[in-house]
N, C-alpha and C positions, 0 to 999 in steps of 0.2 A: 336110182332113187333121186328123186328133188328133196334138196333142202333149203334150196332156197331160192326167189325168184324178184326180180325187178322189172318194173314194165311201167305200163301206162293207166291208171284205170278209164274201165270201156264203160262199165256199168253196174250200177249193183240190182242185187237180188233180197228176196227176204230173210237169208241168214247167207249169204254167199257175196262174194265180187268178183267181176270178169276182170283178167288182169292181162291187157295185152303184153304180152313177150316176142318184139323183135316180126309181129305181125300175126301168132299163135295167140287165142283167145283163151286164158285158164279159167280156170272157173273152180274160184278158191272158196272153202267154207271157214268160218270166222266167228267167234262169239260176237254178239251184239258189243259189248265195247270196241272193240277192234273196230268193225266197222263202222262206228262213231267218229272215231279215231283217222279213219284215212280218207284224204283230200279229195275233193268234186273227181267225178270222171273229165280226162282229159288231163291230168295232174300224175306226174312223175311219181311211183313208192315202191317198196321193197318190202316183202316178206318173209319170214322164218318158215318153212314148209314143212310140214308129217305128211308123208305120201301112205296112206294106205290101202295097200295091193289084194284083191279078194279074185277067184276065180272068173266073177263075171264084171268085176268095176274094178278104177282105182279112183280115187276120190284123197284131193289133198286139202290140207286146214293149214290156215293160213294165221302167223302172229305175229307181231308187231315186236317182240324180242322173245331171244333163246330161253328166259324165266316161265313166260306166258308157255311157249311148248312145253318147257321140262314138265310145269305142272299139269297139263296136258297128259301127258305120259303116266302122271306118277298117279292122277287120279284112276287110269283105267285099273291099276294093281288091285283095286280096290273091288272084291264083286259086286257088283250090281250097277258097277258103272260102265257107260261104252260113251263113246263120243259125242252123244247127243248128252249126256248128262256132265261131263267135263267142261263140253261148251258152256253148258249155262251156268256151272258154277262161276268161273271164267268169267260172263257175262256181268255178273251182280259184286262178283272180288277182284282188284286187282291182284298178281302174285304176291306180292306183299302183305296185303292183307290176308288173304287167304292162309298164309302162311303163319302170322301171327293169330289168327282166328283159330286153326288147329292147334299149333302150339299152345296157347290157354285154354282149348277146350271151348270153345266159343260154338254149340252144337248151334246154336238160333242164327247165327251169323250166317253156318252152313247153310242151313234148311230155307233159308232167302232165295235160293237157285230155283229156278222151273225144274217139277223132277224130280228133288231130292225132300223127301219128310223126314221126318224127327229118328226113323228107327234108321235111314241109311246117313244122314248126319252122324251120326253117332256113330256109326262104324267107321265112317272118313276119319273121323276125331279120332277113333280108338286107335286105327292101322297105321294113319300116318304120321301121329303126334311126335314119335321118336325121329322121322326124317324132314320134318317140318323149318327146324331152324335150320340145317343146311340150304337153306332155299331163303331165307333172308335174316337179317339182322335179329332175333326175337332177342329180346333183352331175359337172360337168364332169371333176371329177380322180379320180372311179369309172371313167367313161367310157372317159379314158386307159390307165386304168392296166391294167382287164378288155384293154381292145384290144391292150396290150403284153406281156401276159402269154398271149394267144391267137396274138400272131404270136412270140413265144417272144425277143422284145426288150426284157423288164423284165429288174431288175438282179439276182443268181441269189439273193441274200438273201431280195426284195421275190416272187419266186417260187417259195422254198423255206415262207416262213414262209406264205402262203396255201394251199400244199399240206398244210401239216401242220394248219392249220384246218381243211381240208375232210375231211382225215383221222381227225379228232376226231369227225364227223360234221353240222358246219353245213355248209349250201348254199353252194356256188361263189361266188353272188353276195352271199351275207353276208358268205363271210370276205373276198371281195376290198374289199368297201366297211369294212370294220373296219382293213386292213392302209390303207387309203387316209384311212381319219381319223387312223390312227395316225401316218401318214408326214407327215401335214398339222401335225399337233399337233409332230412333232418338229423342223418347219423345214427351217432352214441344217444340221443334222445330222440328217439325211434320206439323206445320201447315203452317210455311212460306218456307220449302222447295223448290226449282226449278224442273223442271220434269229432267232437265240433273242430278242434282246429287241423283234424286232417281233413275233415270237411272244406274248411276253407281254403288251405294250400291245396288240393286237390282241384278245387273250383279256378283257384288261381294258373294252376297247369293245365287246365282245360282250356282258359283266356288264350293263350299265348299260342 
């Protein structure tokens, strides 16, 4: 099995790159970031390779680090998904974000992918929310705080001032992670806050 490969690029395709190796022509499949991401043909790279072996093909995908595969992998657990619809999550999330997009529950974030609607977002959400922070940093009291504010149990302040974020025009999961650095930064008064001035510390952590 290849898991990994370095070459030269020869050329690219519409979801693919030919990757010379040592004079052998690969011909790697890649989400649309990735192949953003790697240099003119004629230019030195390296990829993270999934080889997969079928009766009549093998067909390898190609990624730009071990994160982008593992998520690769972790999305197929998932039914409804196969490799064409991994890619395109891939395509539209970095692993990072992705990761923090399911860990809060972020279904809209999902469903950005070619492929993926609202009912199979939702299941990505559902199956892999619990394995999600293993795959990057997600800050525990994001976590919380998206969960309490989806089961309609955060405090009406800490749920008004996220609303009027998202109504300014940032993502769901940006203002909720901004109103959660903000609640963090304020401590022990955290709890008698006003929604205008997490409004504004939240605006403020958006700034920066």
């Amino acid at each position: 099995m290849i898991g990994k490969l370095k070459g030269i690029v020869d050329s690219y395709g519409e979801d693919f790159v030919i990757l010379d190796v040592n004079g052998v022509g690969y011909v790697v499949h890649c989400s649309a970031r990735t192949l953003q991401r790697l240099p003119k043909p004629g230019e030195a790279t390296d990829l993270a390779i999934e080889t997969h072996v079928r009766e009549d093909m093998i067909r390898l995908y190609g990624f730009r680090s071990d994160a982008e595969r593992e998520w690769f992998r972790l999305l197929q657990t998932v039914q409804g998904v196969g490799t064409r619809v991994a890619l395109g999550v891939l395509s539209v999330l970095e692993p990072a974000q992705l990761a923090t997009a399911i860990a809060t529950g972020d279904k809209g974030a999902v469903a950005r992918a070619p492929g993926v609607g609202p009912r199979l977002a939702a299941r990505l959400v559902a199956e892999l929310k619990d394995k999600a922070p293993a795959f990057a940093p997600v800050d525990p009291a994001l976590v919380a705080l998206t969960g309490a504010v989806e089961d309609r149990t955060a405090p009406q302040p800490v749920a008004d001032a996220i609303s009027a974020l998202v109504n300014l025009g940032y993502p769901q999961v940006q203002a909720s992670a901004a109103i959660a650095a903000a609640l963090k930064g304020l401590g022990d008064g955290a709890e008698t806050v006003e929604a205008k001035t997490l409004i504004r510390l939240g605006l403020r952590e958006l700034a920066r």
